[in-house]
C-alpha positions in Angstrom: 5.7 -36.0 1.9 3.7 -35.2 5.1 1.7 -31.5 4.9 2.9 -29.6 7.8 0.8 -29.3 10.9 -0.5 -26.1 12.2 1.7 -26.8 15.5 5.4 -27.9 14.3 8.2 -27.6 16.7 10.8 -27.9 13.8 9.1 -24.5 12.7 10.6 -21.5 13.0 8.5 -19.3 12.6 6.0 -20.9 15.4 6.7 -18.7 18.2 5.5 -15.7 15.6 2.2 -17.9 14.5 1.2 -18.6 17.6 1.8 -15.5 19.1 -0.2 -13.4 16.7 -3.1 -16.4 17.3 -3.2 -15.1 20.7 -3.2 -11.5 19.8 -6.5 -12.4 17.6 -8.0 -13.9 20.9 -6.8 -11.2 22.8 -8.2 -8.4 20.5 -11.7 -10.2 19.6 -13.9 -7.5 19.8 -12.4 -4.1 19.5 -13.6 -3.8 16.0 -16.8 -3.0 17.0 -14.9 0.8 19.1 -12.0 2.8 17.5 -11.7 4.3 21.1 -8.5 3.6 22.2 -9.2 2.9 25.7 -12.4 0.8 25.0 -10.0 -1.4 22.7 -7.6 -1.8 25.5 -10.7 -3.0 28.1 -11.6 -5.5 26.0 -8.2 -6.4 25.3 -7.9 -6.8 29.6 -11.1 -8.6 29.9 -10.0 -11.4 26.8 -7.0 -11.7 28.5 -9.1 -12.1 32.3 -11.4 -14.6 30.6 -8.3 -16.8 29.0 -6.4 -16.6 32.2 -9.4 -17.6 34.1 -10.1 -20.5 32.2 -6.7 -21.8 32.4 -6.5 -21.4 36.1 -9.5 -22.9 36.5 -8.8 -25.6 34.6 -5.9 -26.1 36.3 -6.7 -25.9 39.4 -9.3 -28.9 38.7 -6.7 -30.6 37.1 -4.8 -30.6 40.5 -7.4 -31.1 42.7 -8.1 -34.6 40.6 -4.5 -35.1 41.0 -4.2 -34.9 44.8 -7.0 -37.7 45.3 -9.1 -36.6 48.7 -12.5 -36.9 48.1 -13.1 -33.3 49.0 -10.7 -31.8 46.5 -12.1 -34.1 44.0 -15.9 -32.8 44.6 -14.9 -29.2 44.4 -12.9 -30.2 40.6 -16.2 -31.4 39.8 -18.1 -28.7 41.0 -15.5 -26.6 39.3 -15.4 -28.1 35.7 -18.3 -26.0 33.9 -17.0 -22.8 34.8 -13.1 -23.6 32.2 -16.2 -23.3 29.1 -18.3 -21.0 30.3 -15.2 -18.3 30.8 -15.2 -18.5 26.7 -18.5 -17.2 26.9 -17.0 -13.5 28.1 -15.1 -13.6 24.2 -18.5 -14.6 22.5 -19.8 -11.5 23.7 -17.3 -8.8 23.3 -17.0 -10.8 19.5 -20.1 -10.0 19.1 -19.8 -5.9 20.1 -21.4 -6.0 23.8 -17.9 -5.5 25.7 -20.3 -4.3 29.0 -22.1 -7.5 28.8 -18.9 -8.9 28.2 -17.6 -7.8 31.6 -20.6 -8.4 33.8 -20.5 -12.0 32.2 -17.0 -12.8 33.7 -17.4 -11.1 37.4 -20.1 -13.5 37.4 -18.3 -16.3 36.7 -15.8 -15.5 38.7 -17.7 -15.2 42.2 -20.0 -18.1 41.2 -16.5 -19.9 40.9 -15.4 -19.0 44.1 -18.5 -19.2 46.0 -19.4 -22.9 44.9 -16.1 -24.0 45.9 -16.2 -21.9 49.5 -19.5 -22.7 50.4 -20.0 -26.2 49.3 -16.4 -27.3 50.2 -13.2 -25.9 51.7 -14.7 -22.5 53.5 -11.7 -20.3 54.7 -9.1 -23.0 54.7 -7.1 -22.9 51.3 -7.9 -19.2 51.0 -10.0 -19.2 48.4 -11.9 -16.0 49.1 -8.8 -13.8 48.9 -9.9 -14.3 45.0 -12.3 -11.8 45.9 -9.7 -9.2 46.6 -7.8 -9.6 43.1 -11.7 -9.1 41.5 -12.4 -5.9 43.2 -9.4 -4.4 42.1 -9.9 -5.7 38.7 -13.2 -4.1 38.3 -12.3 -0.6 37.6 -9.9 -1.8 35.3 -12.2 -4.2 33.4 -15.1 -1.7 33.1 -15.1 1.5 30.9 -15.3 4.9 32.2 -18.8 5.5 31.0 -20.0 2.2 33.4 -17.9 3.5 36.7 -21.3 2.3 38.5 -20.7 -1.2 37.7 -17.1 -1.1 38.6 -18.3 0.1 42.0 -20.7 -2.0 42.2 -18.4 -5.2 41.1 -15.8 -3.8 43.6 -18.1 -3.2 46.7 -19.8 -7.0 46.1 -16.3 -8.2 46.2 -14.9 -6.6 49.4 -17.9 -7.6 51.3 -17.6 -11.1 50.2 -14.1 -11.6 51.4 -15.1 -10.0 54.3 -18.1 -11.7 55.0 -15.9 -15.3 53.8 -13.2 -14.5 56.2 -15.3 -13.4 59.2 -17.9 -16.7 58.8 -17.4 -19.7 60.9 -18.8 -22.2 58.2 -16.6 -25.5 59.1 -15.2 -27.2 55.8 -15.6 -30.9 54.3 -14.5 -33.3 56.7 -12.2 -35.0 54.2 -9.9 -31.7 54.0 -8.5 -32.8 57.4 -6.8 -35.6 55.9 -4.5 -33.6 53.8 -0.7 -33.0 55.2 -0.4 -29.4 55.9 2.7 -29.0 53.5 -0.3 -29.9 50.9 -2.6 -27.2 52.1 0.5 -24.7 52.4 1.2 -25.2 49.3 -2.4 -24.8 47.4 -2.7 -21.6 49.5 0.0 -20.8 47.6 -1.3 -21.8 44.1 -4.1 -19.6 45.1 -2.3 -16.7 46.1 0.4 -16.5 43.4 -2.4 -17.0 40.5 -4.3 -14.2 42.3 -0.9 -11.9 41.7 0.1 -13.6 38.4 -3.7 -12.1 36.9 -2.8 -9.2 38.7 0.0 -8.5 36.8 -0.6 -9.6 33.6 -3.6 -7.1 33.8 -1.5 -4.3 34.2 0.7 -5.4 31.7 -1.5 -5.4 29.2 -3.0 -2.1 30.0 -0.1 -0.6 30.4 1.3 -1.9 27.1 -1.4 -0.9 25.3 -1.6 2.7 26.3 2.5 3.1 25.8 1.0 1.7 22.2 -1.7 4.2 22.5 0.7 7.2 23.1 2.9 5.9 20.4 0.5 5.5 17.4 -0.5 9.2 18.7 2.7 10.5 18.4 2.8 9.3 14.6 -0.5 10.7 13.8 1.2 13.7 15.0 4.4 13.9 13.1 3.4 11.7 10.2 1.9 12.9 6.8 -1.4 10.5 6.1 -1.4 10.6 2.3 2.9 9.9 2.1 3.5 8.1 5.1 6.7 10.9 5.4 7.2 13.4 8.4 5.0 16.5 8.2 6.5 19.5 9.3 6.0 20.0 12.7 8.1 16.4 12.6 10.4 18.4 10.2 10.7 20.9 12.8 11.5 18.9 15.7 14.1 17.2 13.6 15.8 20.9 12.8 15.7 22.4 16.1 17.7 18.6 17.1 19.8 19.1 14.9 20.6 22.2 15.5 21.2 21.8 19.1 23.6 18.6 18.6 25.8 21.0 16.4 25.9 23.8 18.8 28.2 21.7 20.9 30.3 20.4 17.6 29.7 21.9 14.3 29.3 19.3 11.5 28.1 20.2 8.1 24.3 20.5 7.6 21.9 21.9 4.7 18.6 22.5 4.4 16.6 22.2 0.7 12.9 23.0 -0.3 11.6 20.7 -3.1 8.4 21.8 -5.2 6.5 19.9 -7.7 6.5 21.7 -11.2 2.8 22.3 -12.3 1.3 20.0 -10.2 -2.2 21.7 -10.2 -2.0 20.0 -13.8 -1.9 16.8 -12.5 -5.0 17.4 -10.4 -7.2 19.5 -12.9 -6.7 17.0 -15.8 -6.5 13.6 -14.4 -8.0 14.5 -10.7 -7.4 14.3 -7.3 -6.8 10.6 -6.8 -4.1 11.0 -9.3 -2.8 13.7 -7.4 -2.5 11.7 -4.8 -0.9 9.3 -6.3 1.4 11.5 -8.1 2.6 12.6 -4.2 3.8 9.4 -3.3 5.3 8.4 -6.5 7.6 11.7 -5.5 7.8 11.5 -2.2 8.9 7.5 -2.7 11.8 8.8 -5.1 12.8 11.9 -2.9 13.3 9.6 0.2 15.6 6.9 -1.8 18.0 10.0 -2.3 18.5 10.6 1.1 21.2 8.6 3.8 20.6 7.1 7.1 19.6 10.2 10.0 18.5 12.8 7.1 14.4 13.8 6.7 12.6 14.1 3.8 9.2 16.0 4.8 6.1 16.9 3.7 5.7 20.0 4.5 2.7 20.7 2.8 0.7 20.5 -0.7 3.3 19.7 -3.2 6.1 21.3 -0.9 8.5 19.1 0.9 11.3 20.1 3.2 15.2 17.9 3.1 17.2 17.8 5.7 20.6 17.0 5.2 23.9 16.4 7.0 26.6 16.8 4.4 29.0 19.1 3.5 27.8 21.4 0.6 29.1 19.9 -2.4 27.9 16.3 -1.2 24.2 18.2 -0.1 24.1 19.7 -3.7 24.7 16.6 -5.3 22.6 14.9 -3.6 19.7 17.2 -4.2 20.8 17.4 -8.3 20.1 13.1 -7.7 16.6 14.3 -6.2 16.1 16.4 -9.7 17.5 13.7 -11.9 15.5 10.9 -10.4 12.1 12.5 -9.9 12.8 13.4 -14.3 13.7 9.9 -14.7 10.9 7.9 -13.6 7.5 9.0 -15.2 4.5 9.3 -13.2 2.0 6.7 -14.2 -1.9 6.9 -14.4 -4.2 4.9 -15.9 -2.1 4.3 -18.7 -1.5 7.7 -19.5 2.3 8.9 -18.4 3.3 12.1 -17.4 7.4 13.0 -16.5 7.2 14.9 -13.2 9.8 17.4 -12.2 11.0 19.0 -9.0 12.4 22.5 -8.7 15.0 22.8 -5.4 16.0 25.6 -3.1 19.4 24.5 -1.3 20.8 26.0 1.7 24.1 25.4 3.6 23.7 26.2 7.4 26.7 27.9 9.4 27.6 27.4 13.0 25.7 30.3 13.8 22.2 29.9 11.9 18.7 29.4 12.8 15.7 27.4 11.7 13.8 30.1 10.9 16.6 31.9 8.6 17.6 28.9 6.9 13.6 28.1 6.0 13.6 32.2 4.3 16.6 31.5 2.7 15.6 28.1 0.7 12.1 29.6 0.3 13.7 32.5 -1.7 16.0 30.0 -3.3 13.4 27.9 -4.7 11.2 31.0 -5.6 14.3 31.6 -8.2 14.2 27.7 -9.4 10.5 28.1 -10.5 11.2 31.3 -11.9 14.6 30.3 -13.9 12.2 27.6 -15.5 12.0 25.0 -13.1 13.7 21.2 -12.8 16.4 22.3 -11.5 18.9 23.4 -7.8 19.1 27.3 -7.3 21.3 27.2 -4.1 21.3 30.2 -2.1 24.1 32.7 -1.1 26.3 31.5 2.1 25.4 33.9 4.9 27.8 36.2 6.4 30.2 34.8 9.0 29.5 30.8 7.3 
């Protein structure tokens, strides 16, 4: 039997392989930064270097294609520059994303400047690449190298200007093309300028809604469990609460504690501890149905959210009990059976976070002292 190939069409999982090759081109280099932002420029300037190299190449490709001896001199002229774009990766690879940047507005001008000067001038529009590279200047270089991005962006706009308002007279051999032909690689030159454009700001824009995202989950999310901490917990609550203002549908609240877990910690140590957490919080979680929380709200203190009607919400927090009892905690190769004690609260149409949070702390301060492992529910409130 023939080994696979790296590129199979009958593969279906290619589109996922060779997207996830071009996110490892794309992100060569932000390693070397856990700034955000920084990743996100180098990110840009990758995806700047690929693009130019591709339209580059192109371009050339084209230009061999259409056969006058002018567009053929300016391929040539142009073929170096598809390599040395790859050049710009090298560098930020290597941790020197400022370089980096520098390395490809260079390569970029030289591009168009070789192919102005030495062959078509002002006729196929070339220079209006220079507009498309001083606006991508300040998007390409970091905040803390704003000089060169001004710099980058003044050389720019005074080149197209200076290209545009010149008189230098083109190769000869450009008259013999149709003008549908020169219409249309105006065109090219144009829409490539708008396609780069565009891409850039896609990616930058994508990568900060990323940014803002992974932020958010720092925010709500517990590091050590992975579960919502309890600002998460609260946001979830006060939802909750708000959706059953307009139509009231059963909801209870529960406060789970770990029975002598300073134990855990004092006589097989913090990493255990740890580990003792998840193992819990793991458990608690595959108790739970689709649009209710389990949160860590703290130490060994987690809060439960839960949208069932009280006899299904104490059974399901009796499972928590059971199930946390049922699988010993393993360390080492030393076992230890963990248990939970709970403090369950139903909420009435009229309750409030704060008084449903009292009300399950004083439930589960009953738990722990009734001898723990088990569900101390707490009275209804008045009006329930």
């Amino acid at each position: 039997m023939t080994p696979p190939t790296w590129f199979d069409p009958q593969d279906a999982r290619l589109p996922e392989r060779l997207w996830r090759g071009l996110m490892r081109w794309l992100t060569m280099g932000d390693q070397h930064t856990s700034q955000v932002n920084l990743q996100r420029k180098i990110a840009q300037t990758n995806l700047a270097a690929l693009m130019s190299a591709l339209t580059s190449a192109a371009i050339s490709m084209a230009f061999w294609l259409n056969g006058n001896p002018a567009l053929v001199t300016a391929a040539w002229l142009n073929l170096p520059f598809p390599f040395l774009f790859l050049l710009v990766l090298h560098l930020n690879h290597r941790g020197q994303a400022a370089l980096a940047c520098w390395t490809l507005f260079s390569l970029l001008m030289a591009d168009v400047l070789v192919g102005t000067l030495c062959v078509h001038s002002v006729l196929l529009a070339g220079h209006y690449y220079f507009i498309a590279f001083a606006v991508m200047a300040p998007m390409l270089f970091s905040a803390s190298h704003w000089r060169s991005a001004a710099l980058v962006l003044a050389l720019n706009i005074a080149l197209f200007l200076v290209m545009d308002l010149s008189a230098a007279t083109p190769h000869p051999d450009l008259a013999h093309i149709d003008q549908g032909s020169l219409a249309l690689i105006r065109k090219g030159i144009v829409g490539t300028c708008v396609i780069l454009l565009a891409l850039l700001i896609g990616v930058g824009e994508y990568s900060a809604a990323l940014s803002d995202w992974r932020l958010q989950q720092l925010a709500t999310s517990d590091t050590l469990t992975g579960l919502p901490n309890r600002l998460a917990l609260r946001q979830t609550f006060a939802r909750e609460l708000a959706l059953r203002k307009r139509a009231w549908q059963p909801m209870s609240f529960a406060m789970a504690d770990l029975d002598f877990f300073k134990r855990v910690n004092d006589e097989w140590g913090h990493d255990a501890g740890d580990l003792a957490l998840r193992h819990v919080s793991r458990l608690l979680c595959g108790q739970v149905r689709a649009g209710e929380m389990v949160a860590r709200m703290g130490g060994e203190e987690f809060g439960i959210i839960l949208l069932a009607d009280p006899p299904h919400a104490l059974s399901a927090v009796q499972r928590m009990c059971r199930a946390v009892e049922n699988a010993p905690f393993h360390y080492n190769d030393q076992v230890r059976t963990m248990t939970v004690s709970v403090g369950l609260t139903h909420m009435s149409p009229t309750d409030t976070e704060q008084a449903a949070l009292r009300r399950a702390d004083a439930a589960l301060y009953q738990a722990k002292n009734q001898g723990r492992n088990r569900v101390v529910v707490a009275p209804m409130v008045e009006g329930a």
